[in-house]
Each structure stands twice: as C-alpha cells, then as structure tokens.
N, C-alpha and C positions, 0 to 999 in steps of 0.2 A: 616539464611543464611549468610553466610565470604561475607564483603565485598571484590569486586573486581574492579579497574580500568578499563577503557573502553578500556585502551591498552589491557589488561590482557585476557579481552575478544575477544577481536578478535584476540590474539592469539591462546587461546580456542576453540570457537566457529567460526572462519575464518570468511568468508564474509556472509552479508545478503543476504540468498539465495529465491527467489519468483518466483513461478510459475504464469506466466499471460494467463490467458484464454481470448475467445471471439470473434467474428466471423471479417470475413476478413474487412478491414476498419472501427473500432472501435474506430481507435484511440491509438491502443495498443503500437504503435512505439512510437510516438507523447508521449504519457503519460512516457515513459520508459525515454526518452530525457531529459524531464522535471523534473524530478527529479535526473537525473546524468547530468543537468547545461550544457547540449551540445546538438549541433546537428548534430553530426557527425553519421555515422550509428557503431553500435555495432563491437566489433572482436568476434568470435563466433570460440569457441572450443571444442573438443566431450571430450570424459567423461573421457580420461586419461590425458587431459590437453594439447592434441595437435591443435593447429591452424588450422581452417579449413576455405579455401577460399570464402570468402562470394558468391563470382559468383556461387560459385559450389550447396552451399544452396541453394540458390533462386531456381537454375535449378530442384533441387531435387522436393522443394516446387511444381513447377509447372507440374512434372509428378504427383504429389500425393506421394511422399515420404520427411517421417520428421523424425526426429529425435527426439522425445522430450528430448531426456537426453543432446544433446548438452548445451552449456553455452554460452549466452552473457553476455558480458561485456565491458562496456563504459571507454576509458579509462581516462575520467573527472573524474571518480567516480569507480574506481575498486574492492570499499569493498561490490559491488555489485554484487549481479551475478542472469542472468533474465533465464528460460525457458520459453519457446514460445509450445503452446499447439498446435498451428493450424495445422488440419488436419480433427480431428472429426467434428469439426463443421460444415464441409462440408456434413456429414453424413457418413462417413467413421466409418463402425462398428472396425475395426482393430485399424484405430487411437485411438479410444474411448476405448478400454481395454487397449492398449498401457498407456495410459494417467493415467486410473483408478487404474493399478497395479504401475506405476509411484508413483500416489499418495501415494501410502500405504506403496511400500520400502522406498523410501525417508522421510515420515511422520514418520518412525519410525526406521531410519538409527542407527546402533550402533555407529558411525562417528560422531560426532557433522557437522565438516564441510560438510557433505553431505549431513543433512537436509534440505528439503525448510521450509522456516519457514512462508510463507504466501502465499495465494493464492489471485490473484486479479483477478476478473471476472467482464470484461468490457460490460457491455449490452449500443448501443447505442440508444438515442432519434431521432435520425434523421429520421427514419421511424415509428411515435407512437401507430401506429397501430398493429404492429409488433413484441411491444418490447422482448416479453415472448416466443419467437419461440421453436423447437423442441431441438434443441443442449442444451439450456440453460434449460427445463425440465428433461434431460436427465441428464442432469450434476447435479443438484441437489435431484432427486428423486433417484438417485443410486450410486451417490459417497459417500463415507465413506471418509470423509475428517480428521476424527480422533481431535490432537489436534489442528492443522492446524486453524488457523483462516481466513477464508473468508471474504474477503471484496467486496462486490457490486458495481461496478464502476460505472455509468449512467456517458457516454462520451457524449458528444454534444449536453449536456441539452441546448443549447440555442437555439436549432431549434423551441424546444416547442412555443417560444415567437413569431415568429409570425404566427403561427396555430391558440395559444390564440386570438391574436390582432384580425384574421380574421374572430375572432365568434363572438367578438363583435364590429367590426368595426361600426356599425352604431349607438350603444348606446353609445359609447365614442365623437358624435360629439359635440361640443358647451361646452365641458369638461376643468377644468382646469388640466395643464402639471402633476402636482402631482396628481391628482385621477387619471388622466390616464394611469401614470405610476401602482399605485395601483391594477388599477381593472384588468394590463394586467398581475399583478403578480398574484391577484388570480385566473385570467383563468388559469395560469402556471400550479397552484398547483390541479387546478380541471380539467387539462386536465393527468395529472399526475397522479391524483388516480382514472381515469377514464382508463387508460391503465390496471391496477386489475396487476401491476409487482410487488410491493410491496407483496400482497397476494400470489401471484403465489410463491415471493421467501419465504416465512413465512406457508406454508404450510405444516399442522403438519404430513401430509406423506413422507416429503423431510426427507432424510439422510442429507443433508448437508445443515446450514444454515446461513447463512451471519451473522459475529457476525458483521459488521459495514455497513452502505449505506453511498456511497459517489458521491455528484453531483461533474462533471467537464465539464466548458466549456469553447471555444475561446480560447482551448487551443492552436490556430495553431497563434495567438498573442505571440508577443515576452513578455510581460508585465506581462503573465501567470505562475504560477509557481502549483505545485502537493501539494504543501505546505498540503491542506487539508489531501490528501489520506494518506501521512505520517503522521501528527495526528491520525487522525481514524487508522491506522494501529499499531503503538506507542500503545495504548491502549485495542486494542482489543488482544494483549499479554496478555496470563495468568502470563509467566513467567518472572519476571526482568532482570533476565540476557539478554534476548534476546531483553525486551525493551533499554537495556543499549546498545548492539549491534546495534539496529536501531536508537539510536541517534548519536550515536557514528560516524555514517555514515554525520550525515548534521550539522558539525561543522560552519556552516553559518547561520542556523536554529535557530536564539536566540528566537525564539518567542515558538518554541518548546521546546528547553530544557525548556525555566521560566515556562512553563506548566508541563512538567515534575517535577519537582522539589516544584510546587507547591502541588502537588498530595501529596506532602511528609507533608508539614505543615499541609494542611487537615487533612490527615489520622492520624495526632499524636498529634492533638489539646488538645485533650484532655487527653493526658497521660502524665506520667510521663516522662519530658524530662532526656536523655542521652546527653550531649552538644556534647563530641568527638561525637559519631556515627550522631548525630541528623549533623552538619556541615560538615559529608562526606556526608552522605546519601543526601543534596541535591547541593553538588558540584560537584559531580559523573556525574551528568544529563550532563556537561556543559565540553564539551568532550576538548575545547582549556583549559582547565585550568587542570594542573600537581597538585595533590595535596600531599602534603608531609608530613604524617601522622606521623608528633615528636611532643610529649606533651612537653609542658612547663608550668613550674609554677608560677602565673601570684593571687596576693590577694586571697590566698589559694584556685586557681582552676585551672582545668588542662582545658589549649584553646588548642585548635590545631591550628599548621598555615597552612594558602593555600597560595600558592606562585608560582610562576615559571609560569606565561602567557605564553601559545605558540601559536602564530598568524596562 
C-alpha cells in the first residue's frame, strides 16, 4: 500500500465518522465530550449538510422521532462526526430497521466520506442486574455489522465498586487499607462476570461481535479523558488508512501515536529493514509532525529528513 500523509487522508477519507448506540442515560453525550476536549453540546446537521436547530431535535426526540442519518459535530473537534442511534432502544420496531439498513448503506458506502467507520455500543453498569437487556440482544443477534468494528462500551463501571464493597463489607473489617482495596477489586471483577454480559456479547449466534471491550468510568470528572476507547478503537481497524485517520484526529494524544507507531517496530523486527519507508512508516502515526520525503545522501546512504513541527 502508497504511503499517504494524515493530511492526505482526511482529504480522502474526510472525517471519522461513528455511530454510538445505547440506551437513554449511558453516558453516550458525556463519552462523545470527552473525547472532542469540550462540553459544549454538539451542532447537529441532516444529511445534506444543513444546520438543524438543536431545540427542534430534542422536541422530535421526545415525540418518538429521530433521525439517525443526522450528524453531530463538536466544534473542538470537527474531524469528527457522531450518529446518535436512540429510538430503538426504547423498543421502537421502526427505529430498529431504520438503524439496521443505516448500518448496511453506510457500512458499505461507495463515498469514503459517507462511511461510518466504527460503532460504539455503550451498555451501562449502573443497574448490574440489567446489563444484557433486550435492545442490546437485539442489536447484536441480528445486525450484520459487516467490516464495521464494534466496540463495547461498559459506561459507569464504577458503580460496580460499591455493590462489591457491600458483599463483603463484613470480612474486610480489621483489614489493612491495601487488601482492602484489593479484595474490593476482586469483588468488581467477580461481580462483573457474574452479570454473564461478556458471554451474552461473545455468543456464537450473534451476527455481530464486539472486536474490543472497553471499561469507562467517573467519566462526569473533569480529570477524565476516553483516551482508552480511542486506543481499543485505533486497533480494532483492519485498515491503516483509517487507523491513520483516527489518529490524525488527537494530535494531543502522544501516548497514542508512540503506541501506534510502536506496532510498526514490532511487526518489522525481524525483517529486513527499508530505512526511508521504515522512518515514514512510524512518523506518519504522529499527525503534528510534516514529514518531507527528500533523500539525501549522507556516508553512502539514503536518510530521509523529518522536519517542519507543527504545534
């Protein structure tokens, strides 16, 4: 595959486009903020790129009418663009085909920029009892999500903690601070695969299956960032281009490009190095830095230089 520039790319491929599923207070606004570095609410436009009055959405929202082809977009972050699935999850059979033939033009638009390119399905922990409900069997036992990769959100994992704490509240007394902390992490994890959501989403009758899980919590903390989801998401791309695209996006994210770009050392350890391509190929990841592909010849070898920082 030609290397290409992150600019190059998103003139290509335009913005990273994501569908976010999952039921009404998930968390889904909240997690969208967070990773477009604001909290402002979204501008939201229908599908031939006209402005459409937030008031007027919500109002629609609460009669039972949605749109899912409209577009948010944050304007901290506009190489972004979100769809908002909510409707079916209420049990609305119409939203739910709405959504499913969504899924399938988009998933396989002849447009690049029309693609969604990821789906993120937020199930929360706040009620554990609950997690697996009907919208979320439904969504994955008969969506055909294609090459689309799924990512499983678990929003408000920290509710779990003190559920745990209350099971074993009595055998923690007379405990030191560190075990305690411990044993309230392995309640977490054994209250967690005691919910059977894992299985539910790994179940070999699903059409559609979560290539990544991703815990988030306290997200409503200013201190919080999605940092994770966008890893697991970064990854669970098949294709590089579009992993270039969603880095391309968090030129603030140093800790994710050095992992990108680490992926490149690994996977070429043990071949035979190319030095030009081997020093684009992991300068590429690292979206403020211009790279200026001129050889020079330098004690009978050709370097390449990188140059031109842009903040």
């Amino acid at each position: 595959m030609a290397t290409i520039e992150a600019q190059d790319l998103r003139e290509r491929i335009g913005r990273f486009r994501v569908l976010i599923v999952g039921r009404a207070n998930a968390g889904k606004t909240t997690i969208l903020q967070k990773v477009c570095n604001t909290t402002d609410q979204p501008e939201i436009y229908d599908s031939q790129g006209n402005k459409i009055d937030t008031a007027m959405v919500e109002s629609s929202i609460k009669r039972g009418n949605h749109n899912i082809t409209d577009e948010m977009v944050f304007r901290s972050n506009p190489t972004f663009v979100f769809h908002d699935s909510c409707g079916f999850e209420a049990g609305s059979e119409e939203e739910f085909e709405n959504m499913k033939k969504f899924i399938s033009e988009r998933g396989h638009a002849t447009k690049l920029e029309e693609r969604i390119h990821a789906i993120w399905y937020c199930i929360p922990m706040d009620d554990h009892c609950r997690t697996f409900q009907r919208s979320e069997e439904r969504f994955f036992r008969e969506c055909d999500t294609g090459h689309v990769p799924v990512v499983a959100v678990f929003t408000k994992f920290e509710a779990l903690r003190p559920v745990a704490y209350g099971e074993i509240k009595k055998e923690l007394q007379g405990v030191s601070a560190k075990e305690r902390s411990e044993r309230i992490a392995e309640g977490v994890e054994e209250l967690f695969t005691k919910t059977g959501v894992l299985d539910q989403l790994c179940n070999p009758e699903n059409r559609a299956c979560p290539k990544s899980c991703v815990r988030l919590q306290k997200m409503h903390e200013t201190d919080t960032n999605c940092n994770t989801l966008l890893e697991h998401n970064t990854f669970a791309l098949d294709n590089e281009e579009l992993r270039l695209c969603l880095v391309s996006t968090q030129k603030s994210n140093m800790e994710l490009c050095i992992k990108c770009a680490t992926t490149i050392l690994v996977d070429r350890a043990e071949k035979q190095i190319d030095y030009e391509r081997y020093q684009y190929d992991i300068a590429k990841w690292f979206p403020h830095i211009k790279v200026r592909r001129r050889l020079i010849q330098s004690d009978d070898s050709l370097v390449m230089v990188l140059m031109d920082v842009v903040c």
